[in-house]
N, C-alpha and C positions, 0 to 999 in steps of 0.2 A: 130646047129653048132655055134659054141662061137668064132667071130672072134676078131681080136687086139684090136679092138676099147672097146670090152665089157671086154675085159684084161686093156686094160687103166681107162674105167670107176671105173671099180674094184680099181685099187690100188690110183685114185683119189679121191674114195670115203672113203679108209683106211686110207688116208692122210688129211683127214679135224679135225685131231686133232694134228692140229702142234703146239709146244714150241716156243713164239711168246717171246723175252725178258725176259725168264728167267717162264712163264705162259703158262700152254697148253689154246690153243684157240678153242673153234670148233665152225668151220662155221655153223654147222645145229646146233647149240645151239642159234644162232641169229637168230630171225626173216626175218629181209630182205634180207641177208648174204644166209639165207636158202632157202628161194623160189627163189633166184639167179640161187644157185647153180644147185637146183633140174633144174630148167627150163633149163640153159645151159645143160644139162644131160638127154634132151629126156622128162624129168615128168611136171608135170601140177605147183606143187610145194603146194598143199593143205596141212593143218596143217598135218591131218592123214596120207599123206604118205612121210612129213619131219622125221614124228615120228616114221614111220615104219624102214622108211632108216639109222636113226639114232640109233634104237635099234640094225637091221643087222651089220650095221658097227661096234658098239662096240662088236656084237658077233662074225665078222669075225675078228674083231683086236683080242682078246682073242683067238679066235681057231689059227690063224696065230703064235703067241706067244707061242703056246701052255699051256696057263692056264686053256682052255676049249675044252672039248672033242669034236671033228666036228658034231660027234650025236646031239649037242647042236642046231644045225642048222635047225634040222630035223621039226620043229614045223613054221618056215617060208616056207615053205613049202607045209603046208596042204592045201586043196582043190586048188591046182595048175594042170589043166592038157598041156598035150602038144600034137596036134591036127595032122595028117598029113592033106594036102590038093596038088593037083596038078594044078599049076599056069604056064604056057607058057611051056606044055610040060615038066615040071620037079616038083619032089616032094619037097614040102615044110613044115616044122615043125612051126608049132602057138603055142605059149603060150596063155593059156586063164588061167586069173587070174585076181582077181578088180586092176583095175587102179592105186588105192593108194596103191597096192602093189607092181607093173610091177618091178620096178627099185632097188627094195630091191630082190626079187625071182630072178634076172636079175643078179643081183650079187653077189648071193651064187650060181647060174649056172656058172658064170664066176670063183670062185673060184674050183669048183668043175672038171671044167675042166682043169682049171693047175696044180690042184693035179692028175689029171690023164697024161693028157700031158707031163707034166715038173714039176714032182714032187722036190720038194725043192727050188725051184725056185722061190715060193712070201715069202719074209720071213722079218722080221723087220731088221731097222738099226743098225750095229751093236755099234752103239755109246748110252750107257745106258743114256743119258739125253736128247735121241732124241727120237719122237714117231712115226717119220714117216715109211713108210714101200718099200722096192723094189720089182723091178719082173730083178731077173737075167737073161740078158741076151747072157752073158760071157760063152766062150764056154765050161771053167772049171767047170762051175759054181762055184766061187772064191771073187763073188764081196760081199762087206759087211756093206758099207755105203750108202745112201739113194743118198748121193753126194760128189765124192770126192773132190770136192773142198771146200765144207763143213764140214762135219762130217767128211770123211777120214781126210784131214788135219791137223786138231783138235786131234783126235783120236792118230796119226803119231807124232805130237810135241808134245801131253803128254809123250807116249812112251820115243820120246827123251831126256826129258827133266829130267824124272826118272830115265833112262841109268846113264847121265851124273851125274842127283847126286847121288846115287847109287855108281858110280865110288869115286866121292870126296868123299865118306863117310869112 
């Protein structure tokens, strides 16, 4: 069972390639920046599984985008199983999977079940110079910026600003 928190980790881990002044940044592209992050985020933060988490992510950003088929994902995946066991009188599901994998397989499971759950619902910002990504929670599902007081904003005073000259023209 995939609850909020592995929906959070998910779309903070789709978000560590944010447009920092004008430069995309990624946090797992820096060393210390990345075993931070990993370590906030449940992992150990070893080279191999900044590298694992870093490949997923750019393969979940891509399939989220749709420039990559989700099939693509299928290969993070391999030799993963998921165990039952019954702990205090109820059944419980284990991932068994190496370590330096947990938190990348952890997050194409999290993906996987908000395309089942709430299909369209993780999707990128709809501002093209932003790389960040949301999880809608809007009951239209309507929303389209990462934040509106950011990217909506922005997005909203272009709009206007083309109206108006548009209009003068």
């Amino acid at each position: 069972m995939i609850d909020r928190a592995a929906e959070e980790r998910l779309l903070e881990l789709l978000n560590t390639t944010p447009v920092v002044e004008g430069a995309v940044h990624d946090a797992l592209g820096v060393p210390d920046e990345a075993r931070a992050w990993v370590r906030d985020h449940g992992g150990t933060g070893t080279r191999e599984e900044i590298a694992c988490l870093a490949e997923v992510r750019d393969a979940l950003q891509d399939v989220v985008r749709g420039e990559r088929a989700p099939e693509s994902l299928r290969g993070f995946l391999d030799g993963v199983d998921s165990v039952p066991d019954i702990e205090d009188g109820r059944l419980r599901w284990s991932l068994r999977v190496p370590a330096a994998r947990r938190l990348a397989v952890e997050s194409v499971l999290a993906w996987a079940h908000l395309q089942e759950a709430r299909p369209g619902r993780l999707k990128p910002c709809g501002n093209p110079e932003c790389r960040l990504f949301l999880l809608d929670r809007s009951k239209p599902n309507s929303a389209r910026w990462c934040s509106m007081a950011e990217c909506g904003n922005r997005m909203k005073a272009r709009r206007h600003y083309r109206r108006v000259k548009d209009a003068q023209s």
